[in-house]
DOFI-986599 format. One line per 8 residues: number of its first residue (from 0); their letters; for each residue x negated, y, z of N, C-alpha, C, O, CB. Coordinates in Angstrom, 2 decimals. Atoms other than C-alpha are relative to their C-alpha. Glycine has a CB too. Example, Ala and Ser with C-alpha at 12.3 -4.5 7.8 and 13.67 -1.06 7.14 Angstrom:
<zakes>
0 = as = -0.89 -1.19 0.00 -12.30 -4.50 7.80 -0.90 1.20 0.00 -1.94 1.18 0.66 0.99 0.03 1.25; 0.82 -1.19 -0.06 -13.67 -1.06 7.14 0.77 1.09 0.73 0.26 2.20 0.90 -0.41 0.46 -1.42;
</zakes>
This chain:
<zakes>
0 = xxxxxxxx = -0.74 1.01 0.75 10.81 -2.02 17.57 -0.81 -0.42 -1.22 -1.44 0.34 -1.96 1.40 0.53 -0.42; 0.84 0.42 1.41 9.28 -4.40 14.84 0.86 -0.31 -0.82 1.74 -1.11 -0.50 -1.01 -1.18 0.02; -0.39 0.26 1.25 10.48 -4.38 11.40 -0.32 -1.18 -0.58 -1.40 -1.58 -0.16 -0.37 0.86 -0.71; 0.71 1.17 1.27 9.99 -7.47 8.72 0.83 0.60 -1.23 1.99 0.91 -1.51 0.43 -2.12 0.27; -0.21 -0.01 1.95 9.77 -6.90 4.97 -0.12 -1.21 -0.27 -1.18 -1.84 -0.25 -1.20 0.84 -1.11; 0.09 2.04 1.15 10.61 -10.57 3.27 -0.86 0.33 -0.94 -1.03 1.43 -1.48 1.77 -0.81 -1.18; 0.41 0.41 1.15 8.62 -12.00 0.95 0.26 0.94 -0.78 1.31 1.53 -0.53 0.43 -1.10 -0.39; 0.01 -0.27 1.55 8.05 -10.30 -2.57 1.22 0.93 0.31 2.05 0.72 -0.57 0.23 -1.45 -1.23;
8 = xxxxxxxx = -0.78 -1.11 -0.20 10.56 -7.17 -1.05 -0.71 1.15 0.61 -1.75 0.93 1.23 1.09 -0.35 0.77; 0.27 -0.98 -0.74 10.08 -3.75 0.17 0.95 1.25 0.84 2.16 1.16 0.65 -0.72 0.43 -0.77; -0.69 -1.40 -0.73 11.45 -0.43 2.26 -0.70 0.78 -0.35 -1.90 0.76 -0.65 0.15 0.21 1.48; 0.55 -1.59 -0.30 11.11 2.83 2.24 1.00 0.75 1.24 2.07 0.41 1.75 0.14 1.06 -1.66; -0.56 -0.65 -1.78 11.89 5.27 5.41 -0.53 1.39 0.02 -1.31 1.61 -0.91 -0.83 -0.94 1.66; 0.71 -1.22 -0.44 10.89 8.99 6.77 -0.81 -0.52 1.64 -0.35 -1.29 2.48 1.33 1.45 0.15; 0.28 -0.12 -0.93 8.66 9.22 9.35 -0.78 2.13 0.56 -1.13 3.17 0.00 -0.86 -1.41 -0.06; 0.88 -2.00 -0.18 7.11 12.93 11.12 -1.16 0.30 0.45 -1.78 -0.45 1.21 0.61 1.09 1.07;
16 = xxxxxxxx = 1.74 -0.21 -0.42 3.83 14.42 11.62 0.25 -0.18 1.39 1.16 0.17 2.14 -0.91 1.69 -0.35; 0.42 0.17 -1.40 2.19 13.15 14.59 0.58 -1.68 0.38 0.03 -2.37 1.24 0.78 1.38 1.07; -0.51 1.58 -0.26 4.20 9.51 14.58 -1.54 -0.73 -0.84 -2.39 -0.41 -1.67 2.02 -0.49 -1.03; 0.77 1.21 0.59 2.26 6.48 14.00 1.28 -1.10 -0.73 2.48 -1.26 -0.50 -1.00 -0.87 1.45; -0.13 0.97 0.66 2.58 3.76 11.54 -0.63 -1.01 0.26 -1.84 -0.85 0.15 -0.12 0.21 -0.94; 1.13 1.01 -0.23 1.28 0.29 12.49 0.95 -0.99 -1.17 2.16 -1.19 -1.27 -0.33 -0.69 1.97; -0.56 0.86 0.98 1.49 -2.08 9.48 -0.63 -1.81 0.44 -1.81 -2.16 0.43 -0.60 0.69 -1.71; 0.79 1.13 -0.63 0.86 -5.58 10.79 0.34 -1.24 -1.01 1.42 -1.43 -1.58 0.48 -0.32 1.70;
24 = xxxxxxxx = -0.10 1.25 0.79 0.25 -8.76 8.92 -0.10 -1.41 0.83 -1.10 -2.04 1.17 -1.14 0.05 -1.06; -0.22 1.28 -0.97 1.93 -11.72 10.93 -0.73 -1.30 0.02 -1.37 -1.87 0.90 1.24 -0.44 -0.16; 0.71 1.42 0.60 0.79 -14.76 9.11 -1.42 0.20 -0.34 -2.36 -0.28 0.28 0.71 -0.56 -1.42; 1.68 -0.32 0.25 -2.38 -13.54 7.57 -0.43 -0.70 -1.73 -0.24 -1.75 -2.34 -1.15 -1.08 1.57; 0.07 -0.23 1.50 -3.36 -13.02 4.17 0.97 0.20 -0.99 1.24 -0.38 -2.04 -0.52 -0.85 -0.45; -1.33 -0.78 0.78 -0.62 -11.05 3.00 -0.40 1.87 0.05 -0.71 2.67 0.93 1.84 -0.42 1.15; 0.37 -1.31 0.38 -1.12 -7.81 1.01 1.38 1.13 -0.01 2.30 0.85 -0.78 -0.71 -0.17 -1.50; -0.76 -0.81 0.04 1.14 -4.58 1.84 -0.61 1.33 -1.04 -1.64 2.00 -0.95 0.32 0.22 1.41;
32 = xxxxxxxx = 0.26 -1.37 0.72 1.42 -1.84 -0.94 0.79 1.22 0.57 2.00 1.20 0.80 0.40 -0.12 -1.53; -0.44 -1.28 -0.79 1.79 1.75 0.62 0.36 1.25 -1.03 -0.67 1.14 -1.71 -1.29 0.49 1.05; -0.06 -1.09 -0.17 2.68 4.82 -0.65 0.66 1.38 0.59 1.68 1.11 1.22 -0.08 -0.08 -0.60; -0.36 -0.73 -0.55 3.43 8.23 0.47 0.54 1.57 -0.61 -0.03 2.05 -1.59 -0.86 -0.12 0.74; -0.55 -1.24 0.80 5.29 11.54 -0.48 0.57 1.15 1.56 1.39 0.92 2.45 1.67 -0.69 -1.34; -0.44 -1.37 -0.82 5.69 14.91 1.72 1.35 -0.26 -0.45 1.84 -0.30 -1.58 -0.72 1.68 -0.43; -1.32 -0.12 -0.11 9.02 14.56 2.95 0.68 1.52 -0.58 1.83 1.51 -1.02 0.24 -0.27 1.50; -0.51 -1.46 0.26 9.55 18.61 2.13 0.31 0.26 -1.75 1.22 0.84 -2.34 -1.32 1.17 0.60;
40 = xxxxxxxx = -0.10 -0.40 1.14 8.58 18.41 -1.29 -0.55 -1.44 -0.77 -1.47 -1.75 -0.01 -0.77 1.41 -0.20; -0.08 1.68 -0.10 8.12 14.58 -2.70 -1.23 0.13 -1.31 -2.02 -0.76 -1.61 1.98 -1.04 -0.42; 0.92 -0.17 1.43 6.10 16.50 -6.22 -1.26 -0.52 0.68 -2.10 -1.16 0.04 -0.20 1.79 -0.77; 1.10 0.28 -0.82 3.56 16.04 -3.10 -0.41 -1.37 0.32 0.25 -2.09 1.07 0.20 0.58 1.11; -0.12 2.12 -0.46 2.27 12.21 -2.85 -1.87 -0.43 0.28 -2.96 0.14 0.35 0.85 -1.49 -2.24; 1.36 0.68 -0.68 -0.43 9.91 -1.81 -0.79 0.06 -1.83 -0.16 0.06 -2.89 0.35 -2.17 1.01; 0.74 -0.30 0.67 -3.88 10.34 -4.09 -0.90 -1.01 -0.26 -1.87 -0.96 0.49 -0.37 0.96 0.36; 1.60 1.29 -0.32 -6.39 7.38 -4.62 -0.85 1.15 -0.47 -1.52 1.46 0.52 -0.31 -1.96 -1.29;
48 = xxxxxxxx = 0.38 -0.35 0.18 -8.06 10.03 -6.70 -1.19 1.03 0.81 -2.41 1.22 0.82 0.71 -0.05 -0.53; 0.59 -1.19 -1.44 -8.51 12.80 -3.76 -0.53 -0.99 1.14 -1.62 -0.76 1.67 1.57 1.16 0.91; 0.62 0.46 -1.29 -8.94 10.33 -0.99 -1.31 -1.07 -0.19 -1.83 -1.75 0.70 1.20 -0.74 0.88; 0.77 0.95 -0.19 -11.36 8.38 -2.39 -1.47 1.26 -0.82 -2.67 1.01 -0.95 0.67 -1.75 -0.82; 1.50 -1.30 -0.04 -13.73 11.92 -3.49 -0.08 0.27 0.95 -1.28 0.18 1.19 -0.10 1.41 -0.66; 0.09 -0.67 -0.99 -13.12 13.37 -0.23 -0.38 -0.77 1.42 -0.55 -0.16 2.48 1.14 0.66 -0.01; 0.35 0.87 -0.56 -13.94 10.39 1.62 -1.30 -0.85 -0.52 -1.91 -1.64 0.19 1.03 -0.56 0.11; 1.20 0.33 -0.13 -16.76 9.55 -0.20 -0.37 -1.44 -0.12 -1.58 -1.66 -0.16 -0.34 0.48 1.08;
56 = xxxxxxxx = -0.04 0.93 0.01 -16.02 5.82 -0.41 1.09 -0.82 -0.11 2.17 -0.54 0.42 -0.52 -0.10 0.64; -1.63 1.05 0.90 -13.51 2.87 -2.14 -0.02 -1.13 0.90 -0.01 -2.30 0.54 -0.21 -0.85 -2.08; 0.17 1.38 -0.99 -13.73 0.88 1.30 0.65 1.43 1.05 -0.17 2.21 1.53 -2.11 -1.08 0.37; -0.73 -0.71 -0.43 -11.05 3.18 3.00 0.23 -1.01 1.38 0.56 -2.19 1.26 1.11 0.42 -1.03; -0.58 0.33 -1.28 -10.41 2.31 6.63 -0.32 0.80 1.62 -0.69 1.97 1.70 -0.42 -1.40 0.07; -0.12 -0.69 -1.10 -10.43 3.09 10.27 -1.21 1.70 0.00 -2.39 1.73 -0.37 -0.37 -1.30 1.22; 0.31 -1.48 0.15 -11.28 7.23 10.55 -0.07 0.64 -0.91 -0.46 1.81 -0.87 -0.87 0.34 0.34; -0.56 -0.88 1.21 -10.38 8.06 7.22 0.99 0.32 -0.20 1.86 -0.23 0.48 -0.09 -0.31 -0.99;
64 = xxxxxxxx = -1.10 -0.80 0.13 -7.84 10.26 5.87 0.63 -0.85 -1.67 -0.12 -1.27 -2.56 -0.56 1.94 -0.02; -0.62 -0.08 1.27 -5.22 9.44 2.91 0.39 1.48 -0.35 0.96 2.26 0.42 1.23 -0.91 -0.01; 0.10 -1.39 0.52 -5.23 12.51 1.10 1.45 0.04 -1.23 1.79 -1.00 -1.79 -1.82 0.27 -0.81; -0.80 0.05 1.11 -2.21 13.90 -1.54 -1.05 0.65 -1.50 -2.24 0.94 -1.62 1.49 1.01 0.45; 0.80 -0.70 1.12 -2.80 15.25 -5.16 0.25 1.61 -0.21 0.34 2.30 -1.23 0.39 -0.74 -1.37; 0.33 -1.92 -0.07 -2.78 19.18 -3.38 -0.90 -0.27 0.88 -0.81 0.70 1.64 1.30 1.38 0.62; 0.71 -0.28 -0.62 -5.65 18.13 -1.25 -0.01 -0.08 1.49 -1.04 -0.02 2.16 -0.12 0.82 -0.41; -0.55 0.00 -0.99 -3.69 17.89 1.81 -0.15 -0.93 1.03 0.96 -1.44 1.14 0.93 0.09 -0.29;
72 = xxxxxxxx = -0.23 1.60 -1.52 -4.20 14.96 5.00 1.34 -0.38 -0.30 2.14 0.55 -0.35 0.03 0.52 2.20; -0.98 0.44 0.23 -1.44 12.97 4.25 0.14 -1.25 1.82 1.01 -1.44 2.67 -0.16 -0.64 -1.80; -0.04 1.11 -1.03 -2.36 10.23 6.91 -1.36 0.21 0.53 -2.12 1.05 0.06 0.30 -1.57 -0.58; 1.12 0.09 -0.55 -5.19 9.50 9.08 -0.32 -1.62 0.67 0.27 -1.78 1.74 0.03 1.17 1.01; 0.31 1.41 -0.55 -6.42 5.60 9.98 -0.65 -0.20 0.99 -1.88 -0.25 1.01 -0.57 -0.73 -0.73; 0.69 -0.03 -1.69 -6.91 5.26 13.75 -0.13 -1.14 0.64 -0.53 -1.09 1.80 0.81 0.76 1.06; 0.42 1.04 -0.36 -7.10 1.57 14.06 0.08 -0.61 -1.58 0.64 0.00 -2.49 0.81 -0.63 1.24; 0.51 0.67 1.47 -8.31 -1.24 10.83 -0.75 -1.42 0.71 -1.91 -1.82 0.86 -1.38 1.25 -1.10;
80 = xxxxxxxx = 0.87 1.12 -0.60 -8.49 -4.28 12.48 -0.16 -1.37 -1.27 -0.48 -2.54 -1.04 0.91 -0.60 1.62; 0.75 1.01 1.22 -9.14 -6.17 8.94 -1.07 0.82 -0.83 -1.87 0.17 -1.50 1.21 -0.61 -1.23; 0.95 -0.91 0.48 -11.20 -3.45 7.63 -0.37 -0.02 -1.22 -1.40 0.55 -1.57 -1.00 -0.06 0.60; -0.28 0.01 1.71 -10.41 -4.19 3.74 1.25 0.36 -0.45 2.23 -0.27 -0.03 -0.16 -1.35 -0.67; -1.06 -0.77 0.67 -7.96 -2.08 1.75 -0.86 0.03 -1.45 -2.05 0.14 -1.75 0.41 1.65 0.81; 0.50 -0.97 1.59 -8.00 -1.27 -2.07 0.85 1.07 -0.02 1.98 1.14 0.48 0.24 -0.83 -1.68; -0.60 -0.91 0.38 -7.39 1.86 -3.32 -0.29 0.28 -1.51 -0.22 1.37 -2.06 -0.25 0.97 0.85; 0.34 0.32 1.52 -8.34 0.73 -6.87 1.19 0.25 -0.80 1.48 1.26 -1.44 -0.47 -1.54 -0.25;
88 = xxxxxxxx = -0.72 0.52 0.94 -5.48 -1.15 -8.38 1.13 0.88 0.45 1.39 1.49 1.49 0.15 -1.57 -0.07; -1.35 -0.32 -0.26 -2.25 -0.16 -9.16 1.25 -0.94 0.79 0.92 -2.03 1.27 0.38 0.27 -1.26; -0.29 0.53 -0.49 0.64 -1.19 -7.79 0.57 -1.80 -1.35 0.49 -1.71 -2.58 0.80 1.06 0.89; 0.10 0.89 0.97 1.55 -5.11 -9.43 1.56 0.36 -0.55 2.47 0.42 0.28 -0.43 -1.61 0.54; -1.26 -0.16 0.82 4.59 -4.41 -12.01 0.63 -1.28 -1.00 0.17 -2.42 -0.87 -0.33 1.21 -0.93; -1.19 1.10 1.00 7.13 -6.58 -14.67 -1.46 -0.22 -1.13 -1.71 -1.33 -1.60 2.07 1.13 -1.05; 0.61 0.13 1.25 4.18 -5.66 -17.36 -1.42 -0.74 0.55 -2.05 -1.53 -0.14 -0.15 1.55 -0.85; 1.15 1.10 -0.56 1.27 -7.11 -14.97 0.14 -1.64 0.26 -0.79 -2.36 0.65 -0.35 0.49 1.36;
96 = xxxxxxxx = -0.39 1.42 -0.26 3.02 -10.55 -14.71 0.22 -0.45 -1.57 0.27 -1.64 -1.86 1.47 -0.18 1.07; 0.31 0.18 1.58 3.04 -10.22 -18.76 -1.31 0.11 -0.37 -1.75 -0.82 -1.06 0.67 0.98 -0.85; 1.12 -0.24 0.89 -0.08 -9.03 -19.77 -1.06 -0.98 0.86 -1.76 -1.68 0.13 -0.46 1.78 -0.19; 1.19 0.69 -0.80 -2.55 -10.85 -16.79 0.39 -1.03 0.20 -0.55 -1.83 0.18 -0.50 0.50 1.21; -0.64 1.25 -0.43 -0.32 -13.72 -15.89 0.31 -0.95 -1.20 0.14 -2.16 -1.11 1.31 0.32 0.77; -0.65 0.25 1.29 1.09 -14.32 -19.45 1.59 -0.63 0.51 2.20 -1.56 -0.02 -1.04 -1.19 -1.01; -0.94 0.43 0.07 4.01 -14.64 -17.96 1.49 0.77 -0.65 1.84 1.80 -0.08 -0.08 -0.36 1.11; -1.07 -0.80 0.44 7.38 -13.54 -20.16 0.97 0.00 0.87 2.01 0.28 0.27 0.50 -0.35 -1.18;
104 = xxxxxxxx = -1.41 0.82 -0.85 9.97 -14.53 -17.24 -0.06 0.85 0.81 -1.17 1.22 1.18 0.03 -1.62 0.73; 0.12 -1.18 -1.18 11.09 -11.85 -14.64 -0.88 -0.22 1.56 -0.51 -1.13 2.31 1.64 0.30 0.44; 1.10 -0.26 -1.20 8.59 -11.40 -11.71 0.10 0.68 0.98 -0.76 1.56 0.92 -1.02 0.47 -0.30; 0.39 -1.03 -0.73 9.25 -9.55 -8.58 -1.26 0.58 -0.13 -2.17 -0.15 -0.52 0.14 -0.29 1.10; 1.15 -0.84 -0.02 6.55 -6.73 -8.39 0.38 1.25 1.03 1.45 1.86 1.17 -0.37 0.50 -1.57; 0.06 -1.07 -0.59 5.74 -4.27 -6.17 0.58 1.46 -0.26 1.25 2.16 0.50 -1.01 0.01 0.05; -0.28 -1.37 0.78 6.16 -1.20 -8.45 1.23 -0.11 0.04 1.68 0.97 0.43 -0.52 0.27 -1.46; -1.10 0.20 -0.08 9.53 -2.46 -8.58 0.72 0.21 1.51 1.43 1.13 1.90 0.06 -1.16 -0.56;
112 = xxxxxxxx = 0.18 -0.36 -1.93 9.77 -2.73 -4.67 0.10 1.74 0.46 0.84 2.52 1.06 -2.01 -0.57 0.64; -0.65 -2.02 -0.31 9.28 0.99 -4.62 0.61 0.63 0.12 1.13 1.27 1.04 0.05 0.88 -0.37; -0.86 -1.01 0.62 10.82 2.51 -6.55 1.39 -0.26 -0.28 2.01 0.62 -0.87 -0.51 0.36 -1.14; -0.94 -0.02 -0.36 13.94 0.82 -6.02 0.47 0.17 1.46 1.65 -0.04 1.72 0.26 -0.79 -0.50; -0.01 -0.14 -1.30 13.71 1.44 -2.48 0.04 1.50 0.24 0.74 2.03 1.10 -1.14 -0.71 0.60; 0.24 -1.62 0.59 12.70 5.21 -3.64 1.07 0.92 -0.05 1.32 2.03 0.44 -0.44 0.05 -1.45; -1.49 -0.73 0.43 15.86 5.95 -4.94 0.86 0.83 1.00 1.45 1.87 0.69 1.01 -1.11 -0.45; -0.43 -0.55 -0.65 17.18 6.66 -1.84 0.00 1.89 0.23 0.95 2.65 0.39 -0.41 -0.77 0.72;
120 = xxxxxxxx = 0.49 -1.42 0.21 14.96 10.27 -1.92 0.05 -0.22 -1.30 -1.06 -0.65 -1.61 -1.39 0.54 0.59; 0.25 -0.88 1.70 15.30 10.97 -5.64 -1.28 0.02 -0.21 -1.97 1.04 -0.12 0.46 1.71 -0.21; 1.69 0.25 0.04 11.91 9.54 -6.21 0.33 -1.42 -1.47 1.00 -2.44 -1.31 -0.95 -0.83 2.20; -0.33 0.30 0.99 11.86 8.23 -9.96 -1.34 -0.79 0.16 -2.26 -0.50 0.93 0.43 1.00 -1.03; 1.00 0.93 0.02 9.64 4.91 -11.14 -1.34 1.36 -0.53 -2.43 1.39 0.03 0.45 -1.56 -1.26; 0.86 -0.98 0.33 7.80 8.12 -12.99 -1.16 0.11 0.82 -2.37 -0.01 0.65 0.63 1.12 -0.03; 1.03 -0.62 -1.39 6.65 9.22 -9.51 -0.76 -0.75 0.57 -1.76 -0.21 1.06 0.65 0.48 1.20; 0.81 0.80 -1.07 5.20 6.46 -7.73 -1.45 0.05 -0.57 -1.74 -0.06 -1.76 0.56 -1.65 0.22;
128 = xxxxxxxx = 1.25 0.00 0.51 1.57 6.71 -7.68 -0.96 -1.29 0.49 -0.31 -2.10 1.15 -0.58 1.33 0.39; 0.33 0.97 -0.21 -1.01 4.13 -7.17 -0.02 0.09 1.51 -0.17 1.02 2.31 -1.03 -0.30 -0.72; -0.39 0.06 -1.53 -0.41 2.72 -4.01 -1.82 -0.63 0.48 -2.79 -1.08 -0.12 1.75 -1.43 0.39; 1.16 0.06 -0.86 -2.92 2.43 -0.92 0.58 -1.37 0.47 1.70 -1.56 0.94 -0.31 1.31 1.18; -0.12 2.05 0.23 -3.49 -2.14 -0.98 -0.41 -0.26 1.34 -1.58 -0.60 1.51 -1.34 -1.05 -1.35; 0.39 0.24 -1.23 -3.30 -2.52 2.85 -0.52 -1.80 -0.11 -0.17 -2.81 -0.72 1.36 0.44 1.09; 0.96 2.00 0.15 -5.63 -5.97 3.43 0.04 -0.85 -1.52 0.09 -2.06 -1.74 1.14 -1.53 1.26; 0.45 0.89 1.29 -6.09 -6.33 -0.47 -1.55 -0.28 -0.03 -2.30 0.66 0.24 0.39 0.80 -1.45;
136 = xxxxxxxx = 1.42 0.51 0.33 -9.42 -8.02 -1.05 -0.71 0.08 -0.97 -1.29 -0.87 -1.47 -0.12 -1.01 0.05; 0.78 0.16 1.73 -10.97 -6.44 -4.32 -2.01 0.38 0.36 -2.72 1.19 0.97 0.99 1.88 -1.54; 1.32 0.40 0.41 -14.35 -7.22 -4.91 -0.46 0.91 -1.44 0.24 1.34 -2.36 0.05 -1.72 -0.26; 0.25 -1.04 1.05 -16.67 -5.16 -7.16 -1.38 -0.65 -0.15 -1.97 -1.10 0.83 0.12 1.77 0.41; 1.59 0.64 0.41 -20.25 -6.48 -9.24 -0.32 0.50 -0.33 0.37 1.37 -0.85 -0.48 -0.85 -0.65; 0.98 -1.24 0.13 -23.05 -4.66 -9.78 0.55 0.16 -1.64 0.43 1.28 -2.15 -2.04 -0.36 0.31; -0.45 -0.29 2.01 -21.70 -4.86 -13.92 1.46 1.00 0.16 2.02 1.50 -0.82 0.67 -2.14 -1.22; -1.33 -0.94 -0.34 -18.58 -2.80 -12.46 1.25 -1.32 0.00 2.42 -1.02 0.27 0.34 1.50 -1.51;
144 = xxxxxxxx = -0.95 0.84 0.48 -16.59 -5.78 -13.14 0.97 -0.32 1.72 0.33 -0.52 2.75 -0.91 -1.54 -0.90; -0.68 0.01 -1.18 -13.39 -6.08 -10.26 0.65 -1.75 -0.08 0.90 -2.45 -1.06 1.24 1.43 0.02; -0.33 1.27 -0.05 -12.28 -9.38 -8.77 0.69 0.17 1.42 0.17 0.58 2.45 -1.25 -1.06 -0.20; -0.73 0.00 -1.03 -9.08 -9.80 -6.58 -0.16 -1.34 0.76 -0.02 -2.37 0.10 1.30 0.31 -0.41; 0.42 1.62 -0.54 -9.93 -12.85 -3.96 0.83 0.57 1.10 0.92 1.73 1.50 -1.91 -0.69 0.36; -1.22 0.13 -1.54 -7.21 -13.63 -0.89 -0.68 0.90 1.21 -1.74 0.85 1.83 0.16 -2.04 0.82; 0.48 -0.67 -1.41 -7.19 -11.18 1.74 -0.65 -0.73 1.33 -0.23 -1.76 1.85 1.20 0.60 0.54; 0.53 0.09 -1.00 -9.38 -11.30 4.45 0.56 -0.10 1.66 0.15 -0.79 2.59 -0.63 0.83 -0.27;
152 = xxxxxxxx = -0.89 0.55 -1.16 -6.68 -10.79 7.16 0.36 -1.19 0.52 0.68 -2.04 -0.30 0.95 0.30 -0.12; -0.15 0.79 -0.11 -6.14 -13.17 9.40 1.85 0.42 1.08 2.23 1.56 1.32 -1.43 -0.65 0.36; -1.02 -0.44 -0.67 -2.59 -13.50 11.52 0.22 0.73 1.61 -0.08 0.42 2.76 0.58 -1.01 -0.12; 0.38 -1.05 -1.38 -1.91 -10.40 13.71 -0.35 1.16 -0.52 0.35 2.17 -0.46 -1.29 -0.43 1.03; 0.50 -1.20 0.34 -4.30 -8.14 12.09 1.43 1.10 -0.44 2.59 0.81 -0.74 -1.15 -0.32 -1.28; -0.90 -1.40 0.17 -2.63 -4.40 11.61 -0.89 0.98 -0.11 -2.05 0.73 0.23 1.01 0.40 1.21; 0.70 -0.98 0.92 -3.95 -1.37 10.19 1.27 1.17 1.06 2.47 0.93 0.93 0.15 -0.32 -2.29; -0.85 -1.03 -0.20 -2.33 2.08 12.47 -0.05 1.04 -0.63 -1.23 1.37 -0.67 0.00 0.33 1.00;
160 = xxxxxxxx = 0.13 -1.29 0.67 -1.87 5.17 10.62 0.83 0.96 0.90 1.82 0.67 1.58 0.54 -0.05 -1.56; -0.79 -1.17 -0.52 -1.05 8.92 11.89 0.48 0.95 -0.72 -0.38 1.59 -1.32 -0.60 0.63 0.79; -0.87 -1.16 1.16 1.43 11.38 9.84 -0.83 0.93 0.44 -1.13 0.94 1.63 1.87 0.49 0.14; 0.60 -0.88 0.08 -0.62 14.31 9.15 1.21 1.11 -0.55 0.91 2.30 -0.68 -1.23 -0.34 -0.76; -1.25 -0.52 0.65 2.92 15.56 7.71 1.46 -0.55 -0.02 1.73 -1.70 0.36 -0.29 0.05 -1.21; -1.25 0.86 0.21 6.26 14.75 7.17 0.25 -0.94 -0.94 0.57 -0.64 -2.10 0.94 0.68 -0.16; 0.06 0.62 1.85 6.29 11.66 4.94 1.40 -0.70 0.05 2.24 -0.87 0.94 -1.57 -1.49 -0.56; -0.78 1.09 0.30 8.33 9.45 2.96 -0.98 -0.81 -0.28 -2.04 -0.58 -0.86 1.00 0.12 -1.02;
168 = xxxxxxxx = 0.82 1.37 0.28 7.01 6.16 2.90 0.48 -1.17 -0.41 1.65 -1.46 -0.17 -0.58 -0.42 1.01; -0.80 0.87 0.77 7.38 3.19 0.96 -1.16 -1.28 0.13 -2.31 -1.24 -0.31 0.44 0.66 -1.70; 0.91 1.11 -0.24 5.89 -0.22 1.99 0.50 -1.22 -0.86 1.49 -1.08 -1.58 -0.05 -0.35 1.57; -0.05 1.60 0.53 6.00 -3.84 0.64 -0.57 -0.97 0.45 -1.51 -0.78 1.22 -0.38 -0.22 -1.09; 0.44 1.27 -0.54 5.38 -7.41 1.28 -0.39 -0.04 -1.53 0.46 0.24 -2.38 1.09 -1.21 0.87; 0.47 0.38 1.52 3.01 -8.25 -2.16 0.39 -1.01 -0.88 -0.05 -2.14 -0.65 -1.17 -0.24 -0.03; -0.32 0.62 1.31 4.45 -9.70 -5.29 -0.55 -1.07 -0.55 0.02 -2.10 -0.90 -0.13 0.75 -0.85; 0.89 0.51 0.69 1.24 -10.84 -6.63 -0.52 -1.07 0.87 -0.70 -1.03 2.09 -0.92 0.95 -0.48;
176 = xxxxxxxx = 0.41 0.93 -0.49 0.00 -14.28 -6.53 -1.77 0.05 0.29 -2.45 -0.42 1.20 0.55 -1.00 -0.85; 1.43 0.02 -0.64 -3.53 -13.53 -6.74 -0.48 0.95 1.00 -1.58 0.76 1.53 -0.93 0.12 -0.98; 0.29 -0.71 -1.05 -3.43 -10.66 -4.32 0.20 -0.68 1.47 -0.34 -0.17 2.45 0.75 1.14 -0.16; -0.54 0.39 -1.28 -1.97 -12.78 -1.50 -0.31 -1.62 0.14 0.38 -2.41 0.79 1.65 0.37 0.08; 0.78 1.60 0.15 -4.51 -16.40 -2.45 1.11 -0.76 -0.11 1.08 -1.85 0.46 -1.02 -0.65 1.35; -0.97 1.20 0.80 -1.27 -17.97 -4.07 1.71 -0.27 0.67 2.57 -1.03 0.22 -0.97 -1.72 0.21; -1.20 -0.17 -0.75 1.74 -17.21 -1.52 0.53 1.00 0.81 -0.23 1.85 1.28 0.05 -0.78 0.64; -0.50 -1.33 -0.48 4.10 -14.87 0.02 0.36 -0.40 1.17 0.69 -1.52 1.57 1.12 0.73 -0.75;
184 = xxxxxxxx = -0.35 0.16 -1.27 4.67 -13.93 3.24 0.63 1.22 0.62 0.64 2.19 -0.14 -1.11 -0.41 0.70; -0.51 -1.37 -0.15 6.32 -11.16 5.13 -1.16 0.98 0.61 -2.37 0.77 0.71 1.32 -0.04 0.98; 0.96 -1.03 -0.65 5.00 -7.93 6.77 0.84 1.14 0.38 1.67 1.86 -0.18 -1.21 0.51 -0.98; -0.92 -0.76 -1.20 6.10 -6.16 9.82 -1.09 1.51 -0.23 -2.08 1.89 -0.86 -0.05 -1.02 2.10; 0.90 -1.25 0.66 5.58 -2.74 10.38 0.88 0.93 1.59 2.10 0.99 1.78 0.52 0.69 -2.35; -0.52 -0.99 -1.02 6.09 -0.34 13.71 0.28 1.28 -0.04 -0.16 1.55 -1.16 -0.65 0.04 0.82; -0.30 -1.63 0.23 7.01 3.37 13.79 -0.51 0.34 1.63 0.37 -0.19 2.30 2.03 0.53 -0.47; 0.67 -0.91 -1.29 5.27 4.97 17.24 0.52 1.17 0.42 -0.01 1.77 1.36 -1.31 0.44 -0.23;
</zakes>
């Protein structure tokens, strides 16, 4: 069965070790923010930190692992048919549509997306950690300097993941106008 996340909304759900996740992007160039929390114990969550030492590289896709912050396989990426993810940025919030946008006026955001979706498990805005930017497009210059340009996905592409554990998971359709080249769109999502 296929799911849709609307526009500038998100879910969260359990899934169990050994299920797949296929996150698919219908239209194409639409950014999904991920994260993840051990269903057993939730203190347990997804790592940009760990998965991007233990992997060795900030261009995360097919045969890499998402890792938590005990070290743990959280996920494993067994298909990446756009083959760009960030695991840079955070997720986009109320204070990123103030401070980068200049905008004072309420903003769906991702971070918001979460962690009201979160609530369900007793998972506080506190907790959410930076999320894994399925088909975000960040760009990096030899000066270190980062630059978000419209995903590369085109419509169709999907990204599968395999529970290495019991998670909670928390997806989104992206907020942000410059993550998604200026418009929103939805993003489906399978359970295996």
């Amino acid at each position: 069965m296929t799911y849709k996340i609307q526009p500038q909304t998100g879910t969260a759900f359990k899934i169990k070790k050994g299920q797949q996740l296929k996150v698919i992007d219908p239209l194409g160039e639409q950014v999904s923010d991920m994260v993840l929390f051990n269903a057993e114990d939730t203190r347990e969550k997804i790592s940009s930190g760990k998965t991007l030492d233990f992997e060795e590289t900030i261009i995360i896709t097919k045969g890499h692992f998402l890792w938590s912050n005990r070290s743990n396989k959280m996920m494993k990426i067994l298909e990446d048919t756009n083959g760009r993810n960030d695991f840079l940025l955070a997720p986009c919030s109320p204070e990123t549509f103030q401070i980068m946008y200049n905008n004072p006026d309420y903003h769906p955001s991702c971070f918001e997306n979460l962690y009201t979706n979160l609530r369900q498990f007793e998972i506080t805005p506190d907790e959410v950690p930076t999320a894994f930017n399925i088909f975000m497009n960040v760009q990096f210059a030899e000066d270190g300097r980062l630059t978000v340009l419209p995903p590369l996905s085109k419509s169709g592409d999907y990204i599968v993941f395999e529970a290495e554990m019991d998670l909670i998971v928390a997806l989104t359709a992206c907020s942000a106008e410059d993550s998604n080249g200026g418009t929103f769109k939805p993003i489906n999502y399978e359970i295996i």
